[in-house]
N, C-alpha and C positions, 0 to 999 in steps of 0.2 A: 492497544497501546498501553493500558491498564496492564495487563497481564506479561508486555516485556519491561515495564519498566520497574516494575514489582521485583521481576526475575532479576534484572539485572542489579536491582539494591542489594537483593539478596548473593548476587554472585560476589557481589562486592564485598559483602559481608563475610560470606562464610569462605570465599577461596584466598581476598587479598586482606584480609582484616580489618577492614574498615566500617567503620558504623552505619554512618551514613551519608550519603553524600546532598548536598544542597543541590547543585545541579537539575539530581533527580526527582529528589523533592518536590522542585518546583515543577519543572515538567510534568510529574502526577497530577500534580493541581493543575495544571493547564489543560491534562487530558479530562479532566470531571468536569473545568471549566467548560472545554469545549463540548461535552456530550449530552449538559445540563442547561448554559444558558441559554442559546438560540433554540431550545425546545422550546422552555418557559416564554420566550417574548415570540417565538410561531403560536405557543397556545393560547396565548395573549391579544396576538391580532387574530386567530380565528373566532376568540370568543365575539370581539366587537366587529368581527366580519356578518357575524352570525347578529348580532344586534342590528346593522344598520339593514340586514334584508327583512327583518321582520319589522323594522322602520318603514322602511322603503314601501315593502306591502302594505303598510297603513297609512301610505299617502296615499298608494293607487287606489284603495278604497275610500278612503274620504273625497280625491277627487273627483270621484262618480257620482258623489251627493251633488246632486242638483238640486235640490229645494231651498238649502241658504247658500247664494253663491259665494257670497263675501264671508258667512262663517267658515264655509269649506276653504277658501284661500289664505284665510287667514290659519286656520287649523295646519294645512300643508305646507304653508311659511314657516310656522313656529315648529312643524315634523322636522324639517327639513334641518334648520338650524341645530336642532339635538342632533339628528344622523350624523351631519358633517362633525359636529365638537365630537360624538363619540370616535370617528374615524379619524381624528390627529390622530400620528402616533406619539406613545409616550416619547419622554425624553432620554428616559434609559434606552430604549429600546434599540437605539441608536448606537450608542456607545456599547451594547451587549455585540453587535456585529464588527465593529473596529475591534471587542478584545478577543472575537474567533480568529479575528485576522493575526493581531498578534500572539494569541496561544497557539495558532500553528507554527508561527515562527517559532515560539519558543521550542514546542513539540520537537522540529528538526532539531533544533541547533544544542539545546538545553544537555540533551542524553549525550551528542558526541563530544561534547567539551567535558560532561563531568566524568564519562567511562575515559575517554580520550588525556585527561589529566591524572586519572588512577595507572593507566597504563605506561603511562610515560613516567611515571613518580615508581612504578613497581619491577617493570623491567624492562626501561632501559637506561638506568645508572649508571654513573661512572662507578666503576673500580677498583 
């Protein structure tokens, strides 16, 4: 998507003489948006995926401590509590998936409205 909408600034440019078009623009950004952000907030929850199994595993070994029973319960109460806060997700993280949703909207719609306005502005004029 990067590489047609690149071409097509450029077609823009160099066949109808126009600079640049905003349309396009923005649509670019929406394709880095999409290719960048849901990576970042996937590699985000795998890191704290990856945190709470190595939690996890250190409740299942504390609760095997059988010699202080009430220290072991208490130890994988208070494991526990850290797992779970680490595995909220953030608060962006959230809102990074609502703007994949709308940069693919824009993705469509962005490119046909701003070639689709050079076209209609370049030839097919009145007379």
């Amino acid at each position: 998507m990067v590489l047609i909408t690149l071409s097509a600034l450029w077609v823009l440019r160099t066949r109808c003489g126009h600079s640049l078009d905003l349309c396009l623009l923005v649509s670019l950004l929406a394709v880095v948006f999409l290719a960048t952000g849901p990576l970042i907030a996937t590699s985000v929850t795998q890191d704290r995926l990856a945190t709470a199994r190595d939690g996890l595993i250190r409740i299942e070994q504390q609760a095997h401590d059988h010699r202080d029973l009430a220290g072991s319960q208490q130890a994988v109460t208070d494991m526990s509590t850290r797992v779970r806060a680490r595995l909220a997700a953030q608060g962006w993280q959230s809102g990074v998936y609502y703007g994949a949703l709308a940069a693919g909207a824009l993705i469509v719609l962005l490119p046909a409205v701003g070639i689709g306005r050079h076209l209609n502005a370049d030839y097919w004029r009145t007379g």
